[in-house]
C-alpha positions in Angstrom: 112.9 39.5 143.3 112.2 36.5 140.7 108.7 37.0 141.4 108.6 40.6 140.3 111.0 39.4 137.8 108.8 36.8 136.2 105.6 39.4 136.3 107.4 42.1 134.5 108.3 39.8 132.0 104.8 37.6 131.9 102.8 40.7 132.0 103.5 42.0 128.4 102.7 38.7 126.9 99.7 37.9 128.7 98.5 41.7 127.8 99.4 40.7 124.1 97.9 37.4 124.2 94.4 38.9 125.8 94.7 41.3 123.1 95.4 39.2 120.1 92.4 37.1 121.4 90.0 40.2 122.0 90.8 40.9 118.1 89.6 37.4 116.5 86.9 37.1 118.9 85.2 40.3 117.6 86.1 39.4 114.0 84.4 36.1 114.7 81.3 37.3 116.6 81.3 39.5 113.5 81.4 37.3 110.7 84.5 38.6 109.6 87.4 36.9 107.5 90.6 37.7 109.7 92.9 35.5 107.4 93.3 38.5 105.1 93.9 41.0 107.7 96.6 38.7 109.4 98.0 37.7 106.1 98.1 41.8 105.4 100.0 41.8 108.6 102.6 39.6 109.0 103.3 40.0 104.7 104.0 37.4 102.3 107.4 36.0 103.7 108.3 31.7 103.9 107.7 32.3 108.1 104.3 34.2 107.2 103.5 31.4 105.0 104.4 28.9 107.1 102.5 30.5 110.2 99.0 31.3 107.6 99.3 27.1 107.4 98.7 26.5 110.7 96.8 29.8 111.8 93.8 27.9 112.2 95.5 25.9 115.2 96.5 29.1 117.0 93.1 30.6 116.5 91.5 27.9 118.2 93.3 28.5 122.1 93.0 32.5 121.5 88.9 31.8 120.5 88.7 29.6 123.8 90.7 32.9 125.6 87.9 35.4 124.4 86.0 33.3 125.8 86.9 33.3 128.9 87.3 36.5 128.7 84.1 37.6 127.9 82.5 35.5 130.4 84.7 37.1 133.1 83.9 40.5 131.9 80.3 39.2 132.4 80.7 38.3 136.1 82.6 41.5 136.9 79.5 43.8 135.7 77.5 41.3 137.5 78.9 42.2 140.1 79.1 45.7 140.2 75.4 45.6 138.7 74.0 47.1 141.8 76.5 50.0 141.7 76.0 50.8 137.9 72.1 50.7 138.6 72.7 53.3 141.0 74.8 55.7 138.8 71.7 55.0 136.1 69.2 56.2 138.5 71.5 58.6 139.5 72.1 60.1 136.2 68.1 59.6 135.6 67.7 62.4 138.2 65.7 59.2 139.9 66.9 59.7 143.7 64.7 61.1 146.2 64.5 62.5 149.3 62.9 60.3 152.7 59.6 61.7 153.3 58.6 63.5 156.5 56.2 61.4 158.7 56.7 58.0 157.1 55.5 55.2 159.0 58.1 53.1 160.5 59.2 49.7 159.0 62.1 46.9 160.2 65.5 48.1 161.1 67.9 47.7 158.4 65.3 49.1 155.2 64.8 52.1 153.8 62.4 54.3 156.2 60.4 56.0 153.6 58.0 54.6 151.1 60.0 56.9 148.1 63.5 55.3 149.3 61.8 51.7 149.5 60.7 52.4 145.7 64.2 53.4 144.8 65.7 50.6 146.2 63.1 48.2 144.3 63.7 49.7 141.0 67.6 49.2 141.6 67.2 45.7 142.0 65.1 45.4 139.3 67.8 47.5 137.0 70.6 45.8 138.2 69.3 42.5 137.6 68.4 43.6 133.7 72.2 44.9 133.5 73.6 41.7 135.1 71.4 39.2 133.0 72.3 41.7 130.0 76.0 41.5 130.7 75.8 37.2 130.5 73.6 37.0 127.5 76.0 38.8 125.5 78.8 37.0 126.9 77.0 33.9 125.8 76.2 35.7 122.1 80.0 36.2 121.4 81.2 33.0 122.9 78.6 31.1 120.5 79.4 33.2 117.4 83.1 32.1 117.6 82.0 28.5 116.2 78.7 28.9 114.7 77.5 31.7 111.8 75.1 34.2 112.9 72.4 32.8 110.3 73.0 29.2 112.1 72.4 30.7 115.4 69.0 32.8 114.4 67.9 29.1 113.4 69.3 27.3 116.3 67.9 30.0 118.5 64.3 30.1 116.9 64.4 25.8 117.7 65.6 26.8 121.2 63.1 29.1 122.1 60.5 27.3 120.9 61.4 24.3 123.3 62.6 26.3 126.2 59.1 28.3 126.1 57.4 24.9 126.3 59.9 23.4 129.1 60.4 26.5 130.8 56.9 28.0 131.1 56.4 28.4 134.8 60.1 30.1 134.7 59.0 32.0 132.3 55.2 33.1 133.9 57.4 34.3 137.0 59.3 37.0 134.8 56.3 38.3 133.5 54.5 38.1 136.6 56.8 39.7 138.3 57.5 42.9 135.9 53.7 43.3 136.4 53.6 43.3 139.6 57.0 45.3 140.0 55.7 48.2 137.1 52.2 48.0 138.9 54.2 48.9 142.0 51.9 46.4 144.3 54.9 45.9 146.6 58.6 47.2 147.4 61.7 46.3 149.4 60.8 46.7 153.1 57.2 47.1 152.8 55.3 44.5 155.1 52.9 41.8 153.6 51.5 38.8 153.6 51.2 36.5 150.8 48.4 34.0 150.1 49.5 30.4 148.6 47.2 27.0 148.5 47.2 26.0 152.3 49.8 28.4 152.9 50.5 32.1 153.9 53.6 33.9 154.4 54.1 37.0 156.5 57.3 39.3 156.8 59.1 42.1 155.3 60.5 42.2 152.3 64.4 42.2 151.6 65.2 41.4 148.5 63.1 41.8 145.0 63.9 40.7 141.5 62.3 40.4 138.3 61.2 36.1 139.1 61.3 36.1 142.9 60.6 37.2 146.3 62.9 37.1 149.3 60.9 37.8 152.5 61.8 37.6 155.9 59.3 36.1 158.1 58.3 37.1 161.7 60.2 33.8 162.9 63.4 35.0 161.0 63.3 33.0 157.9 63.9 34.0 154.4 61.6 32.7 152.4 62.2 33.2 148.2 58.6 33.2 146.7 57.9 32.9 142.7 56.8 36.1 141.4 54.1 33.5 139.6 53.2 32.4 142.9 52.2 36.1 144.3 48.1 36.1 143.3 46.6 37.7 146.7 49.0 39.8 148.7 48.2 42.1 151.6 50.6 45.0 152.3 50.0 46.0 155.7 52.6 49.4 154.3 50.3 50.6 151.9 46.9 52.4 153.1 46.1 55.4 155.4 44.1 53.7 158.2 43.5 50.4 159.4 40.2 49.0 160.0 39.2 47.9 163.7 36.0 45.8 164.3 34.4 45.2 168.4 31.8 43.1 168.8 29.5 43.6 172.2 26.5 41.5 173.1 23.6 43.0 175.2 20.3 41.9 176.1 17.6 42.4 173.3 15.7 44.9 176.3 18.5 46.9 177.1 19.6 47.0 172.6 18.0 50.9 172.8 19.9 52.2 175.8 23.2 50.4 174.7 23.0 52.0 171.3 22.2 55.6 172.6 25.2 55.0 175.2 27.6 53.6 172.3 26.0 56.4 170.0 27.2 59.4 172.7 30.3 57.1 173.1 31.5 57.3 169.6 31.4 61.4 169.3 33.7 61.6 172.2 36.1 58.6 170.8 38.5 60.4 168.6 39.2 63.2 171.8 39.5 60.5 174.3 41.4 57.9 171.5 44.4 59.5 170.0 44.7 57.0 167.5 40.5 57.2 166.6 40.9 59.1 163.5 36.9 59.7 163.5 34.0 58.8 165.4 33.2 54.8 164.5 29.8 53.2 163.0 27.6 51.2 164.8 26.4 48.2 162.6 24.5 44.7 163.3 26.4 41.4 162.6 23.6 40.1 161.3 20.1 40.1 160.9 19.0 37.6 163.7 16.5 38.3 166.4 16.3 37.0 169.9 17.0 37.4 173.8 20.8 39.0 173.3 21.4 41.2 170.4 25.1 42.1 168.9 26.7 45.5 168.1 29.5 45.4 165.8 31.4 48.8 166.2 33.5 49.9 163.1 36.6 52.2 163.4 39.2 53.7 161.9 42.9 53.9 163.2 45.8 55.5 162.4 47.4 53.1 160.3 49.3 50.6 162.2 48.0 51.3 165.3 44.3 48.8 164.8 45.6 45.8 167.4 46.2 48.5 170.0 43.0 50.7 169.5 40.8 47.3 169.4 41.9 46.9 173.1 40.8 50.6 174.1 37.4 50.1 172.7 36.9 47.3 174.3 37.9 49.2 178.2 35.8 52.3 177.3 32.9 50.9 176.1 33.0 48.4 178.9 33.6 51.1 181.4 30.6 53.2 179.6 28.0 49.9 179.6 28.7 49.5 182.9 28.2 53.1 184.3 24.3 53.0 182.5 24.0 49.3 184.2 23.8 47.8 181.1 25.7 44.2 181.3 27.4 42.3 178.4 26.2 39.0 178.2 27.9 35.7 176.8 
């Protein structure tokens, strides 16, 4: 009971006092006298007087107030960022539907490579609204002890040193709106970055304007510098993957093997679902001598290249070996 007591009581005053601050902090932030607007308010009496004496030392807490206030305001979008981006996209008419026959990626992502891209761009929106929300913040807590013409020059100075200190921060942000506006990559799409004695494979979970969360085969989450991402391969993107066997015959039997191989590679896709068309027969290299090699070149469905190099390899061993042709080392 003298809990509920004390709120009802403590609530008013708190609400005035949060109020009251709100008001000289935007006056501040706004370069605005407010000692003639409170002296219009509490008039021209001794007690007004008296309180106009020492309004400078009550201005002070209720400046420090709006500033926490603003601050908290701050951390609360911040937190809901992900939720406003939504309702922006939303209201953008930006959602979409999962596509039919999109190939699968890890459990827990978006299946479709349109909901992927949505999810990406919400990330990338949320992050703008949550470093948005603080930057202000920080713009009307600084203008409640410095003039906005002091700040311009204090912020000109700034920038200046941060964009000398802060340069590698700095090429990540850019970087990575390139690379996000380029759309090379999105959350859940599976890739493989190349660093200086280095590479990192996984799926993507998390995607922000300066860095790269990915989730490696192993299960770690690695965060990788949007400045860092030069050569990436995104095993998501493409319609086919290539498939390369190499066989080695004798240099006699090179005419019979290729005729065989030749007849072989009309009947592939009919006898290999995931052939998508007959495959090329090309040389390695130039070199003569007693064993020749036949590189054969196909095309699989996409995804499906580790499992259709091992079918190749059966058939055309099972076809060699029916026209007594041997493989040799």
């Amino acid at each position: 009971m003298k809990k509920r007591l004390l709120i009802v009581i403590l609530a008013p005053i708190l609400l005035l006092v949060a109020v009251t601050a709100i008001t000289i902090g935007v006056l501040r932030a706004a370069n605005i006298n407010d000692i003639p607007i409170v002296e219009s308010i509490v008039g021209t009496s001794e007690t007004a007087r008296t309180f106009m004496e020492y309004f400078p030392l009550v201005r002070f807490p209720l400046q420090l107030v709006f500033v926490v206030i603003v601050f908290l305001l701050a951390w609360l979008v911040s937190r809901i960022s992900y939720r406003l981006a939504g309702w922006l996209l939303r209201a953008a008419r930006y959602d979409v539907e999962p596509a039919v026959g999109d190939d699968e990626i890890a459990p827990g992502v978006p299946e479709s490579l349109a909901a992927r891209r949505r999810v990406t761009v919400q990330q990338l929106v949320a992050g703008i609204i949550s470093a948005g929300g603080f930057t202000v913040a920080l713009i009307l807590s600084a203008g409640q002890f410095f003039s906005l013409s002091n700040m311009a020059i204090v912020a000109t100075v700034a920038a200046n040193a941060f964009g000398f200190a802060a340069r590698d921060y700095i090429g990540d942000l850019l970087n990575g709106i390139s690379n996000i506006f380029e759309n090379r990559f999105n959350v859940g799409d599976n890739v493989s970055i190349f660093r200086t004695g280095d590479k990192i494979e996984g799926v993507i979970e998390r995607l922000t304007v300066r860095m790269l969360s990915i989730r490696t085969r192993g299960g770690e989450l690695v965060n990788v510098p949007q400045g860092e991402v030069r050569i990436l391969l995104n095993y998501s993107r493409g319609s086919y993957s290539g498939v390369d066997v190499i066989c080695k015959v004798s240099a006699t039997d090179l005419p019979r093997a290729m005729a065989e191989l030749q007849d072989l590679a009309v009947e592939a896709p009919g006898r290999l679902p995931e052939c998508i068309e007959p495959w090329k027969l090309i040389a390695r290299d130039g070199t003569l001598g007693a064993a020749a090699e036949i590189r054969i070149h196909a095309r699989a469905q996409f995804g499906y290249g580790a499992g259709l190099r091992l079918r190749i390899m059966i058939l055309v061993e099972e076809r060699l070996r029916e026209a007594g042709i041997s493989l040799v080392n």
